[in-house]
N, C-alpha and C positions, 0 to 999 in steps of 0.2 A: 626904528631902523637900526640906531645903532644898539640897543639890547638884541635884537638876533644877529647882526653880526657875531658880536661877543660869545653867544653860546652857539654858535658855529662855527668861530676859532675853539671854542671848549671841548665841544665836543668830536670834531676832528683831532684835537690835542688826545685826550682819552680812546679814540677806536687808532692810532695811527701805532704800529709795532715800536715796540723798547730797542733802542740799538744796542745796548747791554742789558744782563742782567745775570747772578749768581745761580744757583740750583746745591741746596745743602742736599747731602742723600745718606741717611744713616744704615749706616753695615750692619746685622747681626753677625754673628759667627757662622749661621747657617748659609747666610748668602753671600760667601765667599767660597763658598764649597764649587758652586755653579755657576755656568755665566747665566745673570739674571737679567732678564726683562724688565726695563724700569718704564713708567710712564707717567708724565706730569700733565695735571691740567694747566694750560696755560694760557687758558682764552682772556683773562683781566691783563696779562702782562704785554700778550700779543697783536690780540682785539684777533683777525681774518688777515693775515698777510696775504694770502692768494698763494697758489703752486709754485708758484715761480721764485719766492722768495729761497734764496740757499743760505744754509745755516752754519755753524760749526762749533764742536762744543769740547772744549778744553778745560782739564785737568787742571785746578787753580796752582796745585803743588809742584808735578812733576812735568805741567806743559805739553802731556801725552791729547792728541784729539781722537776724539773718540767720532764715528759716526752716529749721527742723530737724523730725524726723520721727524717734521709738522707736518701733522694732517689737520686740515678745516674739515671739519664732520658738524651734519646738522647741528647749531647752537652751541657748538664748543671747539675747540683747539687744541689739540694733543700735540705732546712732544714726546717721543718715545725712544731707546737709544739699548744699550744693552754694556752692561758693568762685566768684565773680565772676571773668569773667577782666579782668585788671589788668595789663598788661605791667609786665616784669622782670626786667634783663639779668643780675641778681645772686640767690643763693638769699634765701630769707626766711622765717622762722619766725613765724605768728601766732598770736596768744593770741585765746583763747575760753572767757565766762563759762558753764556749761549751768546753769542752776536751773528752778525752777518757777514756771511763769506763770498768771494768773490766768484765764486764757483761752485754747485750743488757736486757732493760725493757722490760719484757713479754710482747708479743700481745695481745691488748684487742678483736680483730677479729680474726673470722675464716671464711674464704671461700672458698665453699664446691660445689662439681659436684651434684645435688640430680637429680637421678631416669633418668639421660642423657638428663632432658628439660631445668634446669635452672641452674646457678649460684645462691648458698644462702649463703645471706653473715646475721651471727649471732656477735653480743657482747656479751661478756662474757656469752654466751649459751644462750641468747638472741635474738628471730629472730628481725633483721633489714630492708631487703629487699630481691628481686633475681631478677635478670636477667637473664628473659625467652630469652632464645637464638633457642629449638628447635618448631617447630610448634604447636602451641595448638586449640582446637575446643571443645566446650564446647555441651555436650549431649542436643539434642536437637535444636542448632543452625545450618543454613544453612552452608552449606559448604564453600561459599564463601567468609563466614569470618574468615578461617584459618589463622593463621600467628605468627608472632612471632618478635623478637628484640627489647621489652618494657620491663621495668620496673615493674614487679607484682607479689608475693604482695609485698607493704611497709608497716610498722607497726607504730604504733605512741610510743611512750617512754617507754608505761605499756604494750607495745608489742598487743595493740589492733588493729585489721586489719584497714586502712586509704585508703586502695583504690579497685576500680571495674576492672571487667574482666567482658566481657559478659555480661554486663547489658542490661533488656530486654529492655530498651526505646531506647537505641541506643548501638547494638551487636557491635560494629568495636569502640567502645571507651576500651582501655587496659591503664591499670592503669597509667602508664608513660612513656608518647610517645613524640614521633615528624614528623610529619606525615602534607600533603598537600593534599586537595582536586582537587587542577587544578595542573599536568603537564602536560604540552608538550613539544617534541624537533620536527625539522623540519621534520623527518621521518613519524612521526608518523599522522593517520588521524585524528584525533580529540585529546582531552587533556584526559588525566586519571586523576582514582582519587587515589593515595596512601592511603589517609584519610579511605574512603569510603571502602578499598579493593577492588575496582572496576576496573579489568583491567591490575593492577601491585599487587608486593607486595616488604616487603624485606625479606631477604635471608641473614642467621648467615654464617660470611665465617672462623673467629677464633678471641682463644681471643690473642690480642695484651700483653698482662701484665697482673699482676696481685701483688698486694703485701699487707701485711698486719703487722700492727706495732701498738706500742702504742698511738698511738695520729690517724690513722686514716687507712682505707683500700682505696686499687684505685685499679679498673680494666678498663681494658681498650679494645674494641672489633671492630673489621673489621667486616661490614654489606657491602650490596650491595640493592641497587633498581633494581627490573627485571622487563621487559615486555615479559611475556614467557620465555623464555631460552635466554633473551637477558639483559647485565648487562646496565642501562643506566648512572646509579651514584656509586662511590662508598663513604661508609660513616663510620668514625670512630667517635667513642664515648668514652669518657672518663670519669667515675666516680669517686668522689675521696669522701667518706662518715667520716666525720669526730667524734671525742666522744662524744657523749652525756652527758649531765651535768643534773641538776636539771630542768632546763628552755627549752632546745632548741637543736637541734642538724642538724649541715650543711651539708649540700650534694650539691656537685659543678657539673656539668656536662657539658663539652665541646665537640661542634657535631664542625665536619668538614665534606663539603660536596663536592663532586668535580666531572662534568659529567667526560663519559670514551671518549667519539668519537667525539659527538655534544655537542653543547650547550642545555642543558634545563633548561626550564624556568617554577617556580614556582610560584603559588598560592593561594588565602582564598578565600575562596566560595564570590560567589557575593554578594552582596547587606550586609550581615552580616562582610563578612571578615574575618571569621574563619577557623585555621589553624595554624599549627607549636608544639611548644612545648608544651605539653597539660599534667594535672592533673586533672585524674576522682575517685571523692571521692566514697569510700563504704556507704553504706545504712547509716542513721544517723538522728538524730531529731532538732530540735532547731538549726537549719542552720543559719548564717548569716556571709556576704559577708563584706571585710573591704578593703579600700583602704586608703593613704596618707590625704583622706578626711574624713575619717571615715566611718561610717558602710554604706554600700550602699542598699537602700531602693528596688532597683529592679533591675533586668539583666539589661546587657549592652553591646553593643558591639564597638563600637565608640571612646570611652572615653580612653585618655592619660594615664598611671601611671608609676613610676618607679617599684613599685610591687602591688600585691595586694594577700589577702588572704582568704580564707572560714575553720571558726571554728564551729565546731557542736559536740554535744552527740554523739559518734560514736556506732554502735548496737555492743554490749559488753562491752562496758564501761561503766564505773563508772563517767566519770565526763567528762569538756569541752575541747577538746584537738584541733587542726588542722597545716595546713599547709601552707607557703609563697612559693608565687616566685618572685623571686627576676631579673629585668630586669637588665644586663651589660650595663651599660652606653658605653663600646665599639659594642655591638652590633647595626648594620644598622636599622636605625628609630628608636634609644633610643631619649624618652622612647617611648616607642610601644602603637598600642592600645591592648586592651586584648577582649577577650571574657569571661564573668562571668554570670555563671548558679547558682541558689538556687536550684539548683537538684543537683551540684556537679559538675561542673565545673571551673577552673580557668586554663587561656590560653594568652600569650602573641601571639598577632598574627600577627608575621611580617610572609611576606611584607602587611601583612592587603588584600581591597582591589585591593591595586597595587598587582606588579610582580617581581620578580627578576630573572636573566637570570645566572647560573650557566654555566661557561665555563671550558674546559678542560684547566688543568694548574692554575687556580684559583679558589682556593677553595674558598667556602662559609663558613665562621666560624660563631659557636653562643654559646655563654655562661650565663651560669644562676644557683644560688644557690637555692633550698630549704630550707626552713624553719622550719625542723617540730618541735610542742613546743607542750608543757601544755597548759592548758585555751583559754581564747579569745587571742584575734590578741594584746589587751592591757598586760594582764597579760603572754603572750608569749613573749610581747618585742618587737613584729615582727620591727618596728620604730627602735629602736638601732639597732637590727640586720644586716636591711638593709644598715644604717650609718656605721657600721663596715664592710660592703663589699663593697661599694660605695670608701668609703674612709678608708681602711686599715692603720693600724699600719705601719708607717714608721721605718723601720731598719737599722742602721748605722753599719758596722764591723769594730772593731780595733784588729788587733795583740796584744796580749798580750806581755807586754815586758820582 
């Protein structure tokens, strides 16, 4: 009797939250360019405090508090928060108190059911984006291109619309998607085209999460691919849109893809190789496409990047604003090729024109940040931007003694 007492004062002692503890975060040069998105694991130091627990996380040096944000997410603990950008030219390591505050920092988001089609997620009364979850069809388009589970609209900083729905040059491009022109599984006679809406489509089945805090909102949704009334894939998606600053504002989204029965195999239209994760700009003037090499003189579909971007006058605005994507160096064929339109496309397009073959029990994962900033792709930053997600703030935790 008395040895489980004992290891049940122990192990209460080990799952119960630290009331201090330190957070070291080493600067590059790069990542003082931008404000960065930091994130510590800190499920050993925390254990599952619960929602309700409010935080507060102070500058060891200057006393400055910054907002921070714990999320309990299946099997782990996040702490997430976002470093001011502060030019640099030398590395730097700063300290950071986390304890408990007597009161949670108001959320800068709200996300909201509008009219039973979308999730719309606003800052500080600010529209940001939504996620179209029920079926949409725009007056005057074929039926066929009904559908839904994208990303639309996204706004740019001054809350100016940044992306298409329905565009008459090609009706089946929705603002922020993930979508493939060739599948096939062995059942089926010939390949579909998700892309295209030809044949399949996908289907909102609920949302997964949802939370919203001061340093960022994450929802999280269960989709499905049908052929008919048949599920062949299922697919969650997870957004996590972080605060916007002067400069630039990150939005993370991570797809998992996984067939139900067979295997199916995906991929990019022939000869071009287009396919996957796709961004389709709204109407806009003074377009011009950037990559790692700088501004690109004309479309492309072939060509390697870690990201690339398209900034233009957007119709309502006032001035140059646009948006990155940013390839994960963990995702298969980093870096990828992409596809880049001066009509308003930018599209990393794995598997390109190979294939990949999606099996039950292994999922197919892919992850990628957005960019959206002010000005060109220079005065956006998109370059440090990238460098702060390529290679994040490294976090060290010590207990406070």
């Amino acid at each position: 009797m008395k040895r489980a007492i004992i290891f049940a004062l122990a192990l209460a002692a080990a799952s119960a939250p630290a009331a201090d503890m330190t957070l070291a975060v080493s600067l590059k040069p790069e990542h003082s360019q931008v404000a960065v998105p930091v994130e510590a694991d800190v499920t050993q130091a925390l254990g599952n405090p619960g929602a309700t627990t409010a935080w507060q996380l102070v500058d060891a040096r200057t006393k400055e508090a910054l907002p921070c944000q714990v999320s309990s997410e299946p099997k782990r603990t996040l702490l997430r928060f976002i470093i001011p950008a502060k030019a640099s030219a030398e590395p730097v390591t700063r300290q950071f108190r986390l304890t408990k505050a007597s009161q949670p920092d108001p959320p800068a988001f709200k996300l909201e059911d509008l009219d039973k089609k979308c999730l719309q997620l606003t800052e500080n009364n600010r529209p940001v984006l939504a996620y179209t979850y029920a079926m949409q069809l725009k007056d005057g388009v074929p039926e066929k291109y009904r559908r839904a589970c994208y990303v639309h609209p996204i706004h740019d900083l001054d809350g100016v619309l940044l992306t298409d729905d329905f565009p008459k040059d090609h009706y089946h491009h929705r603002g922020l998607f993930w979508t493939w022109p060739n599948v096939k599984s062995p059942s089926m006679e010939k390949a579909l085209d998700l892309w295209g809406l030809a044949g399949m489509g996908q289907r909102f089945h609920r949302a997964l999460g949802r939370e919203v805090g001061p340093v960022f909102a994450r929802l999280g949704v269960s989709t499905g691919w049908y052929v008919g009334e048949r599920k062949i894939v299922d697919e969650t998606a997870w957004l996590t849109v972080f605060r916007a600053d002067e400069t630039g504002r990150a939005m993370d989204v991570d797809l998992t893809l996984e067939a139900t029965k067979e295997p199916v195999t995906i991929g990019g239209r022939e000869k071009k190789g287009y396919g996957g994760f796709t961004l389709r700009f709204a109407p806009r003037t003074e377009t011009v496409l950037w990559t790692p090499n700088g501004k690109l003189p004309k479309d492309a579909d072939h060509d390697h990047f870690p990201w690339a971007d398209l900034s233009a006058k957007l119709a309502g605005g006032t001035g140059v604003s646009g948006a990155a994507i940013f390839d994960h160096a963990q995702n298969p064929g980093f870096p990828n090729t992409w596809c880049l339109r001066h009509y308003g496309v930018i599209s990393p397009t794995y598997p390109g024109e190979g294939t990949h073959e999606i099996k039950p029990g292994q999922p197919l994962r892919l992850r990628y940040r957005v960019w959206i900033h002010r000005g060109d792709a220079q005065a956006g930053k998109v370059s440090a931007a990238y460098a702060a997600f390529a290679k994040p703030p490294e976090v060290k935790i010590q207990h406070a003694k």
